[in-house]
Short mmCIF file of the C-alpha atoms (twelve columns), coordinates in Angstrom:
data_MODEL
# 
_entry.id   MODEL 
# 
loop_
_atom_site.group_PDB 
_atom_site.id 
_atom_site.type_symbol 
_atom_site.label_atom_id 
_atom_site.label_alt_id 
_atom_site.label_comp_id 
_atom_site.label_asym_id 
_atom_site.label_seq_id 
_atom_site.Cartn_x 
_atom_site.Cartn_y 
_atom_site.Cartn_z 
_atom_site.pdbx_PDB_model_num 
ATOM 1   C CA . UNK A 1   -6.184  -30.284 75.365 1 
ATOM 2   C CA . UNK A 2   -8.990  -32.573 75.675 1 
ATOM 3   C CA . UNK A 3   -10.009 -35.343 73.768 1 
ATOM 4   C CA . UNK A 4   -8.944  -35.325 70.092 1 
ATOM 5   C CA . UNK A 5   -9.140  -31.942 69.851 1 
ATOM 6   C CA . UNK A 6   -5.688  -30.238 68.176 1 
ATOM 7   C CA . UNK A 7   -3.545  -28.552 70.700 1 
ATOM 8   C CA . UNK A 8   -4.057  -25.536 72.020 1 
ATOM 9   C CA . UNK A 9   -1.352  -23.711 70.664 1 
ATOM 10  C CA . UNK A 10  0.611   -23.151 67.194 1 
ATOM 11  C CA . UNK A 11  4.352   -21.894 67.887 1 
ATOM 12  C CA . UNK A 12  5.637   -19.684 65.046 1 
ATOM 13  C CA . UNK A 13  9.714   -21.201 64.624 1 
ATOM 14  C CA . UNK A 14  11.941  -18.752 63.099 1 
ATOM 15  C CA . UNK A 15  12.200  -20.410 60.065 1 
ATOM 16  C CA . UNK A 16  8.495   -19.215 59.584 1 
ATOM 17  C CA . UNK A 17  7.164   -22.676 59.448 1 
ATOM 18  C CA . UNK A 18  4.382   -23.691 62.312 1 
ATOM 19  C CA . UNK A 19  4.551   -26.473 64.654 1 
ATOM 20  C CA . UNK A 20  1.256   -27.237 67.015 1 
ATOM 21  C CA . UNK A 21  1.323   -27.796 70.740 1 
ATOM 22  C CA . UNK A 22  4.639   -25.969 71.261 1 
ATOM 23  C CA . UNK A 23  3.757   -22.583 73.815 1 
ATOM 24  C CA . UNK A 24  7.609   -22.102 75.240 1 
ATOM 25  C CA . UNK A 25  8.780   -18.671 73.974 1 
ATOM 26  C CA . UNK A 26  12.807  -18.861 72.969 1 
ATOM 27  C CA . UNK A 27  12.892  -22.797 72.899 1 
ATOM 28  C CA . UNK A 28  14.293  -25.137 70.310 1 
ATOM 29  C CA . UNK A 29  12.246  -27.456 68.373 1 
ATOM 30  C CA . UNK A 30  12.930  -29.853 65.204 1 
ATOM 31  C CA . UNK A 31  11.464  -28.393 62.175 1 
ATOM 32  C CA . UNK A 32  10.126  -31.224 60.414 1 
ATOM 33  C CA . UNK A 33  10.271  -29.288 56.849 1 
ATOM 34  C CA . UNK A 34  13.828  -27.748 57.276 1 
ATOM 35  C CA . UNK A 35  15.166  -30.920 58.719 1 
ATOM 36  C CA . UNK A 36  16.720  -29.223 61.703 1 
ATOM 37  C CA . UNK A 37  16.452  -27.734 64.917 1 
ATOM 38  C CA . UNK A 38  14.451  -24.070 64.868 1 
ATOM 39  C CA . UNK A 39  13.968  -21.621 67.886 1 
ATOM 40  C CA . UNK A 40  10.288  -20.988 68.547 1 
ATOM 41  C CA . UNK A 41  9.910   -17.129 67.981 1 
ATOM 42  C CA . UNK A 42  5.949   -16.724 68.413 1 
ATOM 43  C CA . UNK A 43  3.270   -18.372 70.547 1 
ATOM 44  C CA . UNK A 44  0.034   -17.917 69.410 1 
ATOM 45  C CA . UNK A 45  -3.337  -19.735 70.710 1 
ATOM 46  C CA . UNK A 46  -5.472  -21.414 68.524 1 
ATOM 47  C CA . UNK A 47  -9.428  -21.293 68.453 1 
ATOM 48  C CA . UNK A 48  -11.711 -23.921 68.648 1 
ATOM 49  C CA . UNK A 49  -15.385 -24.550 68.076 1 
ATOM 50  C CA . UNK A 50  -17.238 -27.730 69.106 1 
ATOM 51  C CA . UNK A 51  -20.937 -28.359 69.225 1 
ATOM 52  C CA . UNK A 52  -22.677 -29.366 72.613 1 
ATOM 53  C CA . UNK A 53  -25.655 -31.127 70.327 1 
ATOM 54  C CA . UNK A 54  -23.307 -33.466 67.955 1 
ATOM 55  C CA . UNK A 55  -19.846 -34.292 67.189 1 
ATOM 56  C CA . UNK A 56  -18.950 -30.875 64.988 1 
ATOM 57  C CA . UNK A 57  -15.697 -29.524 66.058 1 
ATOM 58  C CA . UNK A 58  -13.352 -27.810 63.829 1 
ATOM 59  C CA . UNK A 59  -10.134 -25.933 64.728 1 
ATOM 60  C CA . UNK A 60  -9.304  -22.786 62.447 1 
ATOM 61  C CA . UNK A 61  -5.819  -22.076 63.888 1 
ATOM 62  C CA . UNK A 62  -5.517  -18.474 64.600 1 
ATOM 63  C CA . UNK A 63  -8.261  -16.891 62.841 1 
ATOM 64  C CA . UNK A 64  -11.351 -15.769 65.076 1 
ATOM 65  C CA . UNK A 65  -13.509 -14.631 62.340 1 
ATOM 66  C CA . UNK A 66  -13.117 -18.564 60.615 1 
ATOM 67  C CA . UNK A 67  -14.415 -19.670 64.214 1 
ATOM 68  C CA . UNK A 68  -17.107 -17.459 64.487 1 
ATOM 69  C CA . UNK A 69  -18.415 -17.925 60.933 1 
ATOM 70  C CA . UNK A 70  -18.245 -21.732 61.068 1 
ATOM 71  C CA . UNK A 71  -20.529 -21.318 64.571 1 
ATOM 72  C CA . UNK A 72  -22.767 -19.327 62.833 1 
ATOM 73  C CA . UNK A 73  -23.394 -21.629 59.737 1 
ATOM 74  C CA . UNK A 74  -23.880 -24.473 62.022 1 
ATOM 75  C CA . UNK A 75  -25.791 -22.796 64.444 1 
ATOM 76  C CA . UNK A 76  -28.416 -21.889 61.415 1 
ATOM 77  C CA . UNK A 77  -28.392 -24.762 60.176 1 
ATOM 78  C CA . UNK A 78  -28.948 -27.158 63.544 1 
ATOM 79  C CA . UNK A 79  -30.635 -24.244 66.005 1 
ATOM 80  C CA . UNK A 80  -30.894 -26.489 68.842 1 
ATOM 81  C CA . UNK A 81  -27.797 -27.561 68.920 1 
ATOM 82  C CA . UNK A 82  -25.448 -25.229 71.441 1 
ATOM 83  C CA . UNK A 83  -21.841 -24.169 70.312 1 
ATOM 84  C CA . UNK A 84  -18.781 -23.436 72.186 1 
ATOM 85  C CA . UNK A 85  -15.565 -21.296 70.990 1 
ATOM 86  C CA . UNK A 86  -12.135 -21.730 72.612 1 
ATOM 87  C CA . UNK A 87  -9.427  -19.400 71.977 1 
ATOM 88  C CA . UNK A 88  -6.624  -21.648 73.451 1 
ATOM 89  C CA . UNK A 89  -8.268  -24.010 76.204 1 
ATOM 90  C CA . UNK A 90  -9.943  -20.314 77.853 1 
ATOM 91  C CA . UNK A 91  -13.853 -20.614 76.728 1 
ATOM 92  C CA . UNK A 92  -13.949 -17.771 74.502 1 
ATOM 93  C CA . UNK A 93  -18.073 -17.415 73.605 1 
ATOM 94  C CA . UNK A 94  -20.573 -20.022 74.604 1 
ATOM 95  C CA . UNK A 95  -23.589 -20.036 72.226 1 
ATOM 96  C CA . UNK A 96  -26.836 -21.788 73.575 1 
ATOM 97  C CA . UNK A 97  -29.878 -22.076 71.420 1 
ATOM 98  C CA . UNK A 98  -32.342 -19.829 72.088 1 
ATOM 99  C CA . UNK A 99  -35.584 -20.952 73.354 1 
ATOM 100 C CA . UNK A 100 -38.881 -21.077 72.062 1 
ATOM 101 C CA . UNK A 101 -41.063 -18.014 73.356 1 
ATOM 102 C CA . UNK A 102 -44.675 -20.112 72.931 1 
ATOM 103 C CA . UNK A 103 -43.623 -22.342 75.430 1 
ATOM 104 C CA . UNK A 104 -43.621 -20.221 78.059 1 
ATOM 105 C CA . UNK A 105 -47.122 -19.923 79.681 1 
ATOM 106 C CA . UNK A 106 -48.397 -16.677 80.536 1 
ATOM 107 C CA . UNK A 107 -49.200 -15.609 84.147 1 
ATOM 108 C CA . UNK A 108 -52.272 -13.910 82.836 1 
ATOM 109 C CA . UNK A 109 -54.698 -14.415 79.671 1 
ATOM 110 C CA . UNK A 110 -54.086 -12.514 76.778 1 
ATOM 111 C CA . UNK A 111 -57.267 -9.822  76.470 1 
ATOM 112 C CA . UNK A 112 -58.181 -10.748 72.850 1 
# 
């Protein structure tokens, strides 16, 4: 975890409530709804997006589609700006902006 960014992980307690930041399989943890200790019975990474152009970063728990489809709108909407996905703190998909073909010169002239 970097930054603000949320933590990496949400841990599923057997209550079914989540917690964040919690990745130890089979430990205890207070649940703050139920009041009282829980044991964590899932682990599950969370995924990330965060722009390399601007401060845009959202977190969309554990839902890669959400990620994917927020990097999409933003890409279309700033295409400059690059985009990075994080399933956890792996990089998961790195998105640069694609560059501009007419700025590359031609090693030859064009015939017509």
């Amino acid at each position: 975890m970097s930054g603000n960014r949320k933590p990496d992980y949400i841990a599923l307690l057997e209550c079914g409530h989540n917690k964040e930041g919690w990745r130890e399989f089979g430990a205890t943890t207070y649940c703050l709804y139920c009041q009282a200790e829980k044991r964590i019975t899932k682990s599950m990474p969370q995924f990330h997006i965060s722009c390399l152009g601007c401060r845009y970063a959202r977190s969309t728990g554990s839902a890669e589609f959400a990620a994917r489809r927020l990097a999409d709108r933003h890409g279309r909407r700033y295409p400059h700006h690059g985009l990075q996905i994080y399933r956890g703190s792996i990089l998961w998909e790195d998105r640069r902006p694609y560059s501009d073909v007419r700025t590359y010169e031609l090693p030859f002239s064009p015939p017509f």
